[in-house]
Backbone as CSV, one residue per row, in Angstrom:
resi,resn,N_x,N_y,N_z,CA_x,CA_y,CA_z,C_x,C_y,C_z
1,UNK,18.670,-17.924,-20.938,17.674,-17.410,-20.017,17.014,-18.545,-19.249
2,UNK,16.908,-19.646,-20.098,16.122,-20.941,-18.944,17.275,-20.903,-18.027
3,UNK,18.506,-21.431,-18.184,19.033,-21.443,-17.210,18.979,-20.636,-15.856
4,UNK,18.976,-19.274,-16.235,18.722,-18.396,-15.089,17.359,-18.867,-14.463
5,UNK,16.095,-19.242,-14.551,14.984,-20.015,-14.171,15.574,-21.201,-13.791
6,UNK,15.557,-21.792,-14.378,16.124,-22.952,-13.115,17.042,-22.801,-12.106
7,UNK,17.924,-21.874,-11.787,18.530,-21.387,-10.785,17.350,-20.613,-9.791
8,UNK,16.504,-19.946,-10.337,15.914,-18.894,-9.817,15.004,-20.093,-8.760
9,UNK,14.370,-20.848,-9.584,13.627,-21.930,-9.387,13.982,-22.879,-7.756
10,UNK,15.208,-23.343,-8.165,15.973,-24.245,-7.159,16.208,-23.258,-5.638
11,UNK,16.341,-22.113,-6.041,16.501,-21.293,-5.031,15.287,-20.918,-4.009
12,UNK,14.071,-20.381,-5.057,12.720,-20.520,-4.329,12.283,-22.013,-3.550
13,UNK,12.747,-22.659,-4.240,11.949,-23.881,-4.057,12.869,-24.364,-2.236
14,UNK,14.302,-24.225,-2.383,14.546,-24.811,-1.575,15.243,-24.150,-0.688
15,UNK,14.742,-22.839,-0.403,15.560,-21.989,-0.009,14.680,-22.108,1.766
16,UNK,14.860,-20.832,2.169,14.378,-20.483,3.691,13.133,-20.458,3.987
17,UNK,12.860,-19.709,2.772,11.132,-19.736,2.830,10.735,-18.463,4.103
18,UNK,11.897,-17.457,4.058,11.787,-15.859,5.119,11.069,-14.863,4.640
19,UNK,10.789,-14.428,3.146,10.470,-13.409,2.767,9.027,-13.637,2.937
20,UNK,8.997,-15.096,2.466,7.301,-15.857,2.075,7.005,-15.372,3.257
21,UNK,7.332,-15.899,4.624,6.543,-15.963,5.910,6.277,-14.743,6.171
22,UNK,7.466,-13.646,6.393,7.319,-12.533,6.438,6.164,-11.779,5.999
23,UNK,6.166,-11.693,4.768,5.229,-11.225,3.664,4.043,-11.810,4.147
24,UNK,3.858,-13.047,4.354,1.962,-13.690,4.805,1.945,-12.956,6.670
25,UNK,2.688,-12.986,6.945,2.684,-11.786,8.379,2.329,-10.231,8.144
26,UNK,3.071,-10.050,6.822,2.504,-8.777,7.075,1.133,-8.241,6.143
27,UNK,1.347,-9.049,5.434,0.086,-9.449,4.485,0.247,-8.101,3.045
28,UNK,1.922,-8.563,2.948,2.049,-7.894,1.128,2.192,-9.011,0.519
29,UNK,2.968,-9.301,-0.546,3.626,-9.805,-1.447,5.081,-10.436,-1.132
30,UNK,5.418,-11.741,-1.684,7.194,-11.741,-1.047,7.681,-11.061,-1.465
31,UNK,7.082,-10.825,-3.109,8.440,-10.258,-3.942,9.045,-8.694,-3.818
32,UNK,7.797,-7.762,-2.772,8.026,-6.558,-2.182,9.594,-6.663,-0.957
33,UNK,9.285,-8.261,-0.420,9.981,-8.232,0.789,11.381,-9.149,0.406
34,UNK,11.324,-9.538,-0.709,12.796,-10.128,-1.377,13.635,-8.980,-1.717
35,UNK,12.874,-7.801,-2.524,13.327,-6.864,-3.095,13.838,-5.625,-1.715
36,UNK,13.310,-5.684,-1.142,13.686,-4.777,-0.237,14.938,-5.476,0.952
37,UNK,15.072,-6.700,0.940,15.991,-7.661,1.424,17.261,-7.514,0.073
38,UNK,17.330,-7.172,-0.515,18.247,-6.864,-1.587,18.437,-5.427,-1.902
39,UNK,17.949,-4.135,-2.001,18.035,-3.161,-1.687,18.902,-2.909,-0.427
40,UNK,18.344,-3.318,0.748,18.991,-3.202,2.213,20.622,-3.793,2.251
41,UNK,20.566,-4.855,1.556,21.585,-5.592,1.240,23.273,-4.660,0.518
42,UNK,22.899,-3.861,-0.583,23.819,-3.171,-1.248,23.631,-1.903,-0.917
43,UNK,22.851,-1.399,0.001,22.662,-0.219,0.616,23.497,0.001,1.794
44,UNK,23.242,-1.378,2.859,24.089,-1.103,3.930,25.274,-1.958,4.262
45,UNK,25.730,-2.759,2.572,26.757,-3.318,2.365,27.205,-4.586,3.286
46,UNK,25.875,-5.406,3.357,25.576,-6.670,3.701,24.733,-7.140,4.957
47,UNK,24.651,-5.441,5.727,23.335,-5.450,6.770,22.293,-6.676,6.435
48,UNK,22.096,-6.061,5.194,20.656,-6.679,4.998,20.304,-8.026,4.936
49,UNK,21.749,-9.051,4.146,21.601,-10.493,4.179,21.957,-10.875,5.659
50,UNK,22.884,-10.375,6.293,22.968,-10.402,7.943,21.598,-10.948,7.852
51,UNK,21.170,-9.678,8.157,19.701,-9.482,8.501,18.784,-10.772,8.566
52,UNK,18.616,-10.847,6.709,18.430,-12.380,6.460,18.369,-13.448,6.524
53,UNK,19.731,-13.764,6.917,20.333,-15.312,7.733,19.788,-14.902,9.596
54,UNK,19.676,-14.202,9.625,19.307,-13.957,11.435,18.015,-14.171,11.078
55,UNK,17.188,-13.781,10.077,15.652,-14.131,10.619,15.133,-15.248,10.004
56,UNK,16.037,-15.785,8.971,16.021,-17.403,8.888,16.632,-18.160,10.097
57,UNK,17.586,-18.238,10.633,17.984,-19.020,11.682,16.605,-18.847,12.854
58,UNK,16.280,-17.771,13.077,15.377,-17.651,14.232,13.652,-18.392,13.936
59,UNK,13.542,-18.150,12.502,12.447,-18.716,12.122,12.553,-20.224,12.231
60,UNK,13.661,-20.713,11.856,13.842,-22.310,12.141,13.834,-22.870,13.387
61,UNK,14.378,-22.227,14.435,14.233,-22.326,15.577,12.960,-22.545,15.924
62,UNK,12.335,-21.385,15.990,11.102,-20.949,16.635,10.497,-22.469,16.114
63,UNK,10.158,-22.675,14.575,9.578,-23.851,14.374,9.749,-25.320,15.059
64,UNK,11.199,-25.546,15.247,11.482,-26.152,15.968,10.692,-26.502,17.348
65,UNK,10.734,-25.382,18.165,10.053,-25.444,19.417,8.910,-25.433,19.892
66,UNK,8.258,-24.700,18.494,7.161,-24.340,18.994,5.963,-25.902,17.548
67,UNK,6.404,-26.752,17.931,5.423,-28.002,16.856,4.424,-27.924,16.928
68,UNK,3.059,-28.088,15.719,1.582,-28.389,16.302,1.878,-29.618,16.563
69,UNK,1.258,-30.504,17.570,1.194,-31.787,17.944,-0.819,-31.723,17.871
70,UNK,-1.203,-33.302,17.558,-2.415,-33.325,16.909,-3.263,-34.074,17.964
71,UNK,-2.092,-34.508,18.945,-3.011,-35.395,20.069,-2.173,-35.022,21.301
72,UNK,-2.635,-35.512,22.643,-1.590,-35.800,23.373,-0.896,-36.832,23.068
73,UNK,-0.864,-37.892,23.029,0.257,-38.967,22.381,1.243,-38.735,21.326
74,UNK,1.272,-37.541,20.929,2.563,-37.385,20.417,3.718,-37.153,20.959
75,UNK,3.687,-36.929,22.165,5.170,-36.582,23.131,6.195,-37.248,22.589
């Protein structure tokens, strides 16, 4: 069973970090919006991680473009 925790672990830790953001957007819980990202998943027989990887890629993006900068001299 540790083992499964340290997998579980490595995964949270270094994963996308989509459900988290999601979830503080909509202001539940991740673990409502992991679980329902896995539901969707074997429901519509891979819709849902689609899904997933599209709103991780877009979230990285967006971060990308959109930086706080703390002065003007950061250009």
């Amino acid at each position: 069973m540790n083992f499964f925790y340290s997998i579980l672990y490595f995964f949270q830790k270094h994963g996308f970090e989509v459900c988290r953001r999601i979830a503080e957007r909509l202001g539940i819980r991740a673990r409502v919006v992991r679980t329902s990202f896995i539901y969707l998943a074997f429901v519509t027989l891979g819709f849902g991680f689609a899904l997933y990887l599209f709103v991780a890629f877009w979230l990285r993006i967006k971060d990308l473009l959109y930086t706080k900068r703390t002065s003007v001299f950061d250009l």
